[in-house]
C-alpha positions, -999 to 999 in steps of 0.1 A, spaced: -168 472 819 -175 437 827 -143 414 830 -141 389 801 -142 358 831 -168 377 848 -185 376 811 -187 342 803 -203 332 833 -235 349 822 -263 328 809 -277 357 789 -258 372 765 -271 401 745 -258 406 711 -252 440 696 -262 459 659 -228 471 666 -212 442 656 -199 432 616 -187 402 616 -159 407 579 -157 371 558 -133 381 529 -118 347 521 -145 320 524 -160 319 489 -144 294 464 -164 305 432 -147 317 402 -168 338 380 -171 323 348 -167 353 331 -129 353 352 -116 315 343 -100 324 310 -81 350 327 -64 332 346 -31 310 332 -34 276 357 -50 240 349 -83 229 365 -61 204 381 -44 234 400 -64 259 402 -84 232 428 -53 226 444 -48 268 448 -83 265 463 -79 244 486 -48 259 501 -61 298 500 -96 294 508 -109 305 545 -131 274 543 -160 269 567 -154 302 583 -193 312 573 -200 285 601 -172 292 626 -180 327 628 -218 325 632 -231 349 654 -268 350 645 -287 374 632 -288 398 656 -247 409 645 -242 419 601 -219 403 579 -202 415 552 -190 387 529 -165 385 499 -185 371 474 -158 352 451 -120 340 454 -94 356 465 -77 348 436 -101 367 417 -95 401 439 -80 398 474 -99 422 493 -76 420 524 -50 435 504 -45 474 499 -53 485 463 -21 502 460 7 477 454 33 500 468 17 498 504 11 464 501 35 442 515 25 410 498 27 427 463 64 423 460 55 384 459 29 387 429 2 387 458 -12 424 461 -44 430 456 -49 414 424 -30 378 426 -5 376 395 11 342 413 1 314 431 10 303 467 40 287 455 50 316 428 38 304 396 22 321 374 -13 327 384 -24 356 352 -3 373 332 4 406 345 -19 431 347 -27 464 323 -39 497 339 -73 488 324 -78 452 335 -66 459 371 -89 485 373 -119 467 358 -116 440 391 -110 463 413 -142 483 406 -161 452 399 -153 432 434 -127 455 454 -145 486 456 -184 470 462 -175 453 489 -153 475 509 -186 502 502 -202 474 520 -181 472 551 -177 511 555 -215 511 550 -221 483 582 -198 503 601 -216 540 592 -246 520 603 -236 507 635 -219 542 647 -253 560 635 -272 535 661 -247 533 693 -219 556 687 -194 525 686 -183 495 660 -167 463 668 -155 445 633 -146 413 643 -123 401 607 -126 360 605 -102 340 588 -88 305 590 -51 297 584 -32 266 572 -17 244 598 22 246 582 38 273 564 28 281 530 57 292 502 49 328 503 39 332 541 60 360 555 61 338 587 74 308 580 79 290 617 68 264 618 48 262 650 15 272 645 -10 279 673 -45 272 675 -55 307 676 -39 336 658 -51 372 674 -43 404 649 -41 437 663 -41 474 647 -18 498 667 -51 525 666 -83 504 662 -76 472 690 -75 486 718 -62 468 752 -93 456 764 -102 443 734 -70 426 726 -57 409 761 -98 401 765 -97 379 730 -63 360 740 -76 350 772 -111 341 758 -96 318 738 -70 305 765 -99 300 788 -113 278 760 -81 259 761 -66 271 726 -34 279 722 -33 316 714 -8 343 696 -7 379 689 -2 388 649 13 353 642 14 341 618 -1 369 607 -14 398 612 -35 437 614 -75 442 613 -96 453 585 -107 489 589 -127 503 563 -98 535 549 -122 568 558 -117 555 592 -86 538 594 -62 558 622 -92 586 624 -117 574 644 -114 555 677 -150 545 683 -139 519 656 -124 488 668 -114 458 647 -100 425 661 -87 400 637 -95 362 647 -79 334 629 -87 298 631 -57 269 627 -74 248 597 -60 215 614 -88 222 641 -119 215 618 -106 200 582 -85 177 568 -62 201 548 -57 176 522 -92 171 512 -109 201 522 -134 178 540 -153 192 575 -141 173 602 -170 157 630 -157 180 650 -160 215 634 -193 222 647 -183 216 683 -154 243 675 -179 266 658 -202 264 686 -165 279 711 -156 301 686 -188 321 689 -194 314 728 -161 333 729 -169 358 705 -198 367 724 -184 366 758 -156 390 741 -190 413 729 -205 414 760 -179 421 779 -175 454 757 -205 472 767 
């Protein structure tokens, strides 16, 4: 295996089909059909958006065409597909954040709470498509090398938000989240010091963290890996606007020489 220093000194870098690159957060659309369901103001329900919205994390995590992406279609606050569908394994549920938001970031009342029926009804119509979807990119990619990578892009808020589990307030530039089965070693010292070598400052599972794997593989099958990479917000917006700052698409352009030197480094 090639040494991820070794790595980025290459001037070719060969992408790989095994490669799904997970985007659950980025979308900000609300359905139509969804507004009336839920209990907030327009007025806040932009504000909500702004703060729990991955924005621009289409564009940080762009590793052309030659890696698949599997992409959350709407808000979060529609169906958080991050989230397990069973509130009782979900951490985050006790807060009114499980799957299926019933509060806002800073506990108000987001939707009244949920029947058997309704919750169900989201979860089949957004939940369960698009987890199909990433177990399907990773059947692919296993049926064509014998291996995935699932590399799960977010972007986090600079400070604390009221129902972060973590609430130091240091934040680095660069959060790294591991899964005890499905990041190995390699994979996880080789994305911190990527990153380091960039000259970010760089965490493991602060403030947050875990890996998407899609659940028929999840602690089964090792040829999986999964690497959670999360993006401090302060590095490319201005968190009170949501505007791109100038220099989000020198950032994007690190992120995915790291990414890649992290790829190529794996085979």
């Amino acid at each position: 295996m090639v040494s991820i220093r070794q790595s980025r000194q290459q001037s070719q870098i060969t992408m790989s089909p095994t490669v799904t690159v997970h985007i659950p957060h980025a979308s900000p659309s609300i359905p139509a059909e969804e507004r009336p369901r839920l209990a907030i103001s327009n007025s806040d329900l932009r504000l909500e958006l702004l703060r729990m919205t991955d924005w621009y994390t289409d564009e940080l995590f762009d590793l052309g065409p030659e890696a698949s992406y599997v992409r959350f279609p709407v808000s979060r606050l529609i169906v958080d597909p991050e989230r397990f569908a069973d509130d009782d394994a979900e951490p985050m549920a006790a807060r009114g954040m499980g799957a299926i938001y019933e509060r806002t970031s800073d506990g108000r009342v987001l939707r009244p709470v949920l029947d058997a029926e309704e919750r169900e009804r989201l979860l089949a119509a957004y939940y369960v498509p698009h987890h199909k979807a990433l177990e399907t990119a990773v059947q692919q990619a296993l049926a064509q090398t014998g291996r995935a990578l699932i590399i799960d892009a977010h972007s986090f808020p600079s400070s604390p938000l009221p129902c972060d589990l973590d609430q130091n307030p240091y934040r680095p530039d660069i959060c790294i989240g591991t899964d005890s089965f499905h990041t190995p070693e390699w994979l996880r010292t080789g994305a911190m010091e990527a990153f380091r070598d960039a000259g970010w400052s760089v965490e493991q599972d602060r403030p947050y963290a875990g890996s998407i794997v899609p659940q028929c593989f999840h602690q089964r099958d090792g040829r999986v890996h999964s690497v959670m990479v999360e993006i401090n917000r302060a590095l490319c917006m201005d968190e009170r606007t949501g505007d791109r700052l100038p220099r989000l698409g020198g950032v994007a352009l690190e992120v995915s020489g790291v990414l890649k030197t992290l790829i190529t480094a794996a085979h």
